[in-house]
DRENVO-170646 format. One line per 10 residues: their letters; for each residue x, y, z of N, C-alpha, C. Coordinates in steps of 0.05 Angstrom, whole numbers. Last residue first. Layout:
<pts>
A = X/Y/Z/X/Y/Z/X/Y/Z ~ ... .
</pts>
This chain:
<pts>
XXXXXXXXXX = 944/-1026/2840/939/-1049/2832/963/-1064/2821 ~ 967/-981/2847/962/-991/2868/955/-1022/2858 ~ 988/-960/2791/1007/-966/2810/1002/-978/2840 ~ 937/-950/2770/951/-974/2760/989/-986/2783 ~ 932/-911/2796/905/-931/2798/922/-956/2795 ~ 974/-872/2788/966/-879/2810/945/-909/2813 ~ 955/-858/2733/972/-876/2736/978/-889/2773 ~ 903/-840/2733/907/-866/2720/934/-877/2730 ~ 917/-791/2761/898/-806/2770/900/-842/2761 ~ 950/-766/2715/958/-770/2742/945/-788/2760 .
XXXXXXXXXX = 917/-770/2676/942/-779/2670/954/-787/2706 ~ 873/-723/2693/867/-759/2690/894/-774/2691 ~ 908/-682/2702/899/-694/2734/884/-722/2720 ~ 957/-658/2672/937/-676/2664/926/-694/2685 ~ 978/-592/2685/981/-623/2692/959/-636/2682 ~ 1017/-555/2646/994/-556/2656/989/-588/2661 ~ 1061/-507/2634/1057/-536/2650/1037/-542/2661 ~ 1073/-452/2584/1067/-462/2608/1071/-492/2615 ~ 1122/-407/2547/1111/-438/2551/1096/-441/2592 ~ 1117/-359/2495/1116/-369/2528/1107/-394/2527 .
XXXXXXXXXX = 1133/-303/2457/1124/-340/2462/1132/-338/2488 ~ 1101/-242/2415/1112/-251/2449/1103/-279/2445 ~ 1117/-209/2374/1115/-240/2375/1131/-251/2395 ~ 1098/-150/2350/1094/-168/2372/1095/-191/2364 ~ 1087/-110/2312/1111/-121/2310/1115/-143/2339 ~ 1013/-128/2318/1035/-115/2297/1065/-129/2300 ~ 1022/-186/2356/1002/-159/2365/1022/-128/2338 ~ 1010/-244/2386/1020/-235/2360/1006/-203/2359 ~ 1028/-294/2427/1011/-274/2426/1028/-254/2404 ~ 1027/-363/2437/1042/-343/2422/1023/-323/2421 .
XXXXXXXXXX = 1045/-415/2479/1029/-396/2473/1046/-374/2462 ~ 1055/-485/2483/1064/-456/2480/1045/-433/2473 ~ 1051/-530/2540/1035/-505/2526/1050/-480/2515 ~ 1071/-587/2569/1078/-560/2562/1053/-551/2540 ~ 1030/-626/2602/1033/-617/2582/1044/-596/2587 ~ 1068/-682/2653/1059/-660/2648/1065/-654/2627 ~ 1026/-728/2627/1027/-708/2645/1059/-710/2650 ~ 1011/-749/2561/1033/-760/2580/1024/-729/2598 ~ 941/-733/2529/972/-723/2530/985/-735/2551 ~ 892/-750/2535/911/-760/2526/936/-763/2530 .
XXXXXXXXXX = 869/-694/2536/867/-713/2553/887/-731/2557 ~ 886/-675/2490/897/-660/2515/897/-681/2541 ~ 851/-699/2455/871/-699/2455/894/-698/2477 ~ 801/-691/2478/804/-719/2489/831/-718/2475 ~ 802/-634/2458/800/-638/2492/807/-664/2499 ~ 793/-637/2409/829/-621/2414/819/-637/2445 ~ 749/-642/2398/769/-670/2381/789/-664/2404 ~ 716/-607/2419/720/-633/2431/740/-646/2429 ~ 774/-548/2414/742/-559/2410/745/-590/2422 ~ 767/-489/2465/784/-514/2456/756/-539/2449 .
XXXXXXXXXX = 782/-419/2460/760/-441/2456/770/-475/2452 ~ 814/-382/2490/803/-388/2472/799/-418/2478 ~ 805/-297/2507/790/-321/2509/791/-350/2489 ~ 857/-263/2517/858/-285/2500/828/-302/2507 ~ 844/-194/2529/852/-223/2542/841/-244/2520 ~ 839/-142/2509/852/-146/2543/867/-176/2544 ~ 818/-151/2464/830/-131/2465/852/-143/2491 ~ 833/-215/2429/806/-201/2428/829/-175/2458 ~ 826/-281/2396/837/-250/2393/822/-241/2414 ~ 847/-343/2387/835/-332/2398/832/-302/2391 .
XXXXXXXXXX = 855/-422/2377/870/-394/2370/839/-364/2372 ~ 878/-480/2405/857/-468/2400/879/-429/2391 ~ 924/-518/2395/902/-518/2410/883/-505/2406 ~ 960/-542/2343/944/-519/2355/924/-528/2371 ~ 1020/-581/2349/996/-583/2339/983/-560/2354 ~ 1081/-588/2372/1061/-564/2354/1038/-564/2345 ~ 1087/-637/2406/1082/-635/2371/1081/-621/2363 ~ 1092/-609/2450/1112/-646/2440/1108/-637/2415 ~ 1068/-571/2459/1102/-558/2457/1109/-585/2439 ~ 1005/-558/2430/1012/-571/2443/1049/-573/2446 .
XXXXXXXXXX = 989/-481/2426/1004/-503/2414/1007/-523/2437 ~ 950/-424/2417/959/-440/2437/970/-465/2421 ~ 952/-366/2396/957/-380/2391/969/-398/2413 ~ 923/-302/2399/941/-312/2415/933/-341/2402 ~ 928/-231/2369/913/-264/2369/931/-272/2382 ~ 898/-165/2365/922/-185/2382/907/-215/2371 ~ 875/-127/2345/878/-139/2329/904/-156/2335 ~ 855/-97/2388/834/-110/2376/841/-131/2351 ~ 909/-109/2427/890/-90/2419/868/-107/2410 ~ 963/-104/2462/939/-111/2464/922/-100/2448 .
XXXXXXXXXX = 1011/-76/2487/1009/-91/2462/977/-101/2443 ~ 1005/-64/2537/1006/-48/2517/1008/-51/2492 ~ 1013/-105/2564/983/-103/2567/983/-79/2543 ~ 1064/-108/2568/1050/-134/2547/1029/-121/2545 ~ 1084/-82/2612/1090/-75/2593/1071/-86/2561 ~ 1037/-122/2651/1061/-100/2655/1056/-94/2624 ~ 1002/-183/2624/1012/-157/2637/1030/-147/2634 ~ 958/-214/2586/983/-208/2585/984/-173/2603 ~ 928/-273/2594/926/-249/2588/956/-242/2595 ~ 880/-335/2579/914/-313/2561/912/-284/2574 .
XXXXXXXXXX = 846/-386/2584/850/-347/2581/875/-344/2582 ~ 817/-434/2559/835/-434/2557/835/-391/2555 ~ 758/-486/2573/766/-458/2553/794/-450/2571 ~ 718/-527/2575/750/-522/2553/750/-493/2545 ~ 683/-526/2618/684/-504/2602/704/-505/2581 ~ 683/-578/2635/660/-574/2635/654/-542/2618 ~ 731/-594/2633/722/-612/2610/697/-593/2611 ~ 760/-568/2678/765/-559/2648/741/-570/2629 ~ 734/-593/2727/731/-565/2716/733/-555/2686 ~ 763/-642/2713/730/-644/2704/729/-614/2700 .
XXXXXXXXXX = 822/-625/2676/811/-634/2697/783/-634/2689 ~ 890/-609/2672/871/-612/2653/850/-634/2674 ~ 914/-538/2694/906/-563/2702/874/-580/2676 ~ 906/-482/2688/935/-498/2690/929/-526/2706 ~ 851/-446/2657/882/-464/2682/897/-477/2678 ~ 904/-388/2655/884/-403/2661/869/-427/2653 ~ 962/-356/2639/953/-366/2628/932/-388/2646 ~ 1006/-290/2633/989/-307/2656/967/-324/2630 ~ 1051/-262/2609/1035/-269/2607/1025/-293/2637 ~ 1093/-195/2622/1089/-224/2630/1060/-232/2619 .
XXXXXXXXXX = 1138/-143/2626/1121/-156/2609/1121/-195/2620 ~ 1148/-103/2678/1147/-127/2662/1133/-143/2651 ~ 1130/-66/2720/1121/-58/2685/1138/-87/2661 ~ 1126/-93/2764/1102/-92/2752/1104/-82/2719 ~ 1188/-60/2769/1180/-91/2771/1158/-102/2754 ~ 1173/5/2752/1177/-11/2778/1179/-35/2756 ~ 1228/41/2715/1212/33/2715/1201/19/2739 ~ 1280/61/2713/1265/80/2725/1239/71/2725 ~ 1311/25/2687/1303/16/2709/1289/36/2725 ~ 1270/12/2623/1282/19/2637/1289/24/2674 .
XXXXXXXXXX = 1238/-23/2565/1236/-16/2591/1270/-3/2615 ~ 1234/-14/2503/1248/-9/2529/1251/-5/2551 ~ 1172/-9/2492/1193/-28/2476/1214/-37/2488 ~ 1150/21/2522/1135/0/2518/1154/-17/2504 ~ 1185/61/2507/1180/55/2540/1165/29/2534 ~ 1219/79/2458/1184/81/2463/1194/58/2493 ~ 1267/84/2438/1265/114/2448/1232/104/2468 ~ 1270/41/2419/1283/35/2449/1272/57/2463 ~ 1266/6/2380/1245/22/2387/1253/33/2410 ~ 1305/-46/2387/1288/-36/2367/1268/-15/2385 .
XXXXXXXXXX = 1365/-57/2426/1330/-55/2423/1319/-43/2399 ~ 1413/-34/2421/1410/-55/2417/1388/-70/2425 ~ 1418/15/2441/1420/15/2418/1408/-15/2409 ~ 1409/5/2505/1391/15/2496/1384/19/2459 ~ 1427/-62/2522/1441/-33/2521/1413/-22/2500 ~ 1394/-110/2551/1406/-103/2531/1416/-61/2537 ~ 1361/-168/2565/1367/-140/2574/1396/-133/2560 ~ 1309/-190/2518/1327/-201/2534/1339/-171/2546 ~ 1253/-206/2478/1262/-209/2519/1287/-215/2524 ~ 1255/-169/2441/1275/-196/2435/1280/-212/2463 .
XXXXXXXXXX = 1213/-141/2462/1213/-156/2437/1226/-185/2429 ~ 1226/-120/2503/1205/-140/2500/1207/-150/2477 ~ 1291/-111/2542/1277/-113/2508/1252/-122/2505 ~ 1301/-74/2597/1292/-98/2589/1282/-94/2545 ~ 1368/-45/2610/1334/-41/2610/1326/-66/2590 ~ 1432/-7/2623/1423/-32/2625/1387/-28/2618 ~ 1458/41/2645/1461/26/2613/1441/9/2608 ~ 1440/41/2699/1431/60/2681/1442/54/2654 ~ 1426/-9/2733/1453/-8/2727/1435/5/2695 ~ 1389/-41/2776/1396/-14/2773/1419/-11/2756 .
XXXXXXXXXX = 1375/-99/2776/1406/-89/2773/1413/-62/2782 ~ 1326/-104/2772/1331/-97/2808/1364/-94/2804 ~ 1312/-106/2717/1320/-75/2732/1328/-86/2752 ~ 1338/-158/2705/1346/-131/2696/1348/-104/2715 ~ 1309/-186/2742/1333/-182/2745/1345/-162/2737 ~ 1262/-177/2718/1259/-179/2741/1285/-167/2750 ~ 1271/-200/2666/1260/-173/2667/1265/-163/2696 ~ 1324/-241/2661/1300/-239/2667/1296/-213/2665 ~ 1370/-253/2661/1366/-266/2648/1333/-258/2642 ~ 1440/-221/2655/1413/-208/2673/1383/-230/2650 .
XXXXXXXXXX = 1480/-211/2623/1483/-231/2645/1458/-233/2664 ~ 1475/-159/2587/1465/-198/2588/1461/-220/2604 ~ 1498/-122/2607/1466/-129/2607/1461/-155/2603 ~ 1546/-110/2631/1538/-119/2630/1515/-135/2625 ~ 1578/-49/2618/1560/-58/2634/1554/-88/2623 ~ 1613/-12/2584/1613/-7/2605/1593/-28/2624 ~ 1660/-72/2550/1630/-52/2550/1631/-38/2577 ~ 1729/-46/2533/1705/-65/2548/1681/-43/2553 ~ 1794/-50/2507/1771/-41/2498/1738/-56/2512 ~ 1859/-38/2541/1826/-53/2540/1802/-42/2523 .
XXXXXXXXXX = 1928/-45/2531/1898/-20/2541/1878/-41/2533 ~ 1978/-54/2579/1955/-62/2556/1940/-45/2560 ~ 2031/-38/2604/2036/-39/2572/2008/-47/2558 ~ 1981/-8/2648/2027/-9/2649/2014/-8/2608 ~ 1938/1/2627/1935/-12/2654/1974/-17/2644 ~ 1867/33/2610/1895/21/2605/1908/13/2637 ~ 1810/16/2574/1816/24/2606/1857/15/2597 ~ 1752/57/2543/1784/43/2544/1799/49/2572 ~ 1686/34/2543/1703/51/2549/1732/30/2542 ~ 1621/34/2504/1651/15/2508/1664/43/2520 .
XXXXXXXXXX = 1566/59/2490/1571/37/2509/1599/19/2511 ~ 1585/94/2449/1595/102/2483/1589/81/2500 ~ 1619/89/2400/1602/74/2415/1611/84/2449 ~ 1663/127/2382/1636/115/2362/1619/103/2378 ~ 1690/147/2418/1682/159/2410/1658/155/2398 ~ 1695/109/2483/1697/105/2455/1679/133/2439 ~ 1716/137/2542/1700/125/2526/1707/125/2490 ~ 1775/137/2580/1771/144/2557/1741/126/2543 ~ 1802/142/2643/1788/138/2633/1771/140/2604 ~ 1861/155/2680/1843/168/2654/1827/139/2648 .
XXXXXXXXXX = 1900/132/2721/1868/140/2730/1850/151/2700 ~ 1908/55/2701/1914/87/2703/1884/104/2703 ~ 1904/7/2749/1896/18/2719/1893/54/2726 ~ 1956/-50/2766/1936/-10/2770/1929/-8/2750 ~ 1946/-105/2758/1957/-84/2748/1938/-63/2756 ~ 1942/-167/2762/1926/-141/2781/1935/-111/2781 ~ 1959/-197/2728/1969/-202/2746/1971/-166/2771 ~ 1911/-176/2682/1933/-196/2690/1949/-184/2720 ~ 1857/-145/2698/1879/-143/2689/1894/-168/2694 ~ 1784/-157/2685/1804/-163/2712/1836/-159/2692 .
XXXXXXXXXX = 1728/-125/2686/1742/-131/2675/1763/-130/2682 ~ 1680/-111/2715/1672/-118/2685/1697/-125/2672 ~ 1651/-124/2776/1673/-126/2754/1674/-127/2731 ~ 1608/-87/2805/1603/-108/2780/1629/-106/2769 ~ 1563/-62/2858/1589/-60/2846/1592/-91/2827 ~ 1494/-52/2855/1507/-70/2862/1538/-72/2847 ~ 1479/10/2875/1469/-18/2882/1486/-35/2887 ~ 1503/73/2881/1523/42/2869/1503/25/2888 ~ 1465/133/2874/1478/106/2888/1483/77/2868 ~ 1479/190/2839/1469/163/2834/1481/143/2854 .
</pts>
């Protein structure tokens, strides 16, 4: 196995040798004991937390280490639910692409929008496995929580935004956050987008030339 990227996990006082035995924990093999003159150490072998992203996780390479979708965060393999299933655990034998990500269309509240209010959701890498016939995705304004529109359907979120909700949106201070929640059995993937309000933007320019 090549060493990517070398990672201190844990600095002695005043830089003490640490003796060459090495001892993992019997009960938890993600901890080893490191001794060093009069202290011994009880420390994880790795770091996963410090890794904030799916992205980051793997390009860590660091074989303790793999992404959670559930709880999105990177984690030691006990500390995932489902960990044994690849869709739950991603691992760094995985590429990049198998991160779970949503993509959300468009991202701008505009004449284009007014002429279709419609609002797509879809979810890649790892996410796309979540997907079924009985996924709903839930769009929320982030200031208030009020619902935007709510959708289902196998691949991709088609959903529908009615009049009242559109001169809402309209409305909204630029720029709107958007939370979106996609709900799929034990799935409760949230994500927030930024979608600009090109009237909000337009108006205030008008009023700033005048």
């Amino acid at each position: 196995m090549n060493v990517i990227r070398p990672i201190v996990l844990y600095e002695f006082e005043n830089e003490s040798p640490i003796r060459h035995k090495v001892a993992f924990d019997a009960l938890d093999p993600n901890y080893l004991y490191l001794a060093a003159n009069m202290e011994v150490r009880r420390i994880k072998v790795a770091s996963c937390a410090k890794y904030k992203s799916c992205t980051d996780c793997l390009s860590a390479k660091d074989p303790y280490c793999g992404w959670c979708t559930l709880n999105k965060r990177c984690s030691f393999a006990n500390e995932c639910e489902n960990s044994n299933n690849s869709v739950y655990w991603i691992t760094i034998k995985e590429k990049i692409n198998s991160c779970p990500e949503v993509t959300m269309s468009p991202l701008a509240i505009d004449d284009s929008f007014k002429n279709t209010k419609l609002f797509t959701v879809k979810g890649r890498g790892k996410l796309s496995n979540f997907m079924n016939e009985n996924t709903t995705c839930t769009l929320r304004i982030a200031r208030n929580n009020e619902v935007i529109c709510t959708a289902s359907n196998i691949t991709k979120c088609s959903c529908q935004v009615s009049n009242n909700m559109y001169t809402q949106l309209k409305n909204q201070p630029d720029p709107v956050t958007i939370e979106v929640l996609i709900e799929s059995g034990s799935l409760n993937y949230t994500t927030q987008f930024t979608v600009h309000n090109c009237y909000k933007i337009a108006e205030a320019r008008f009023n700033n030339a005048t």
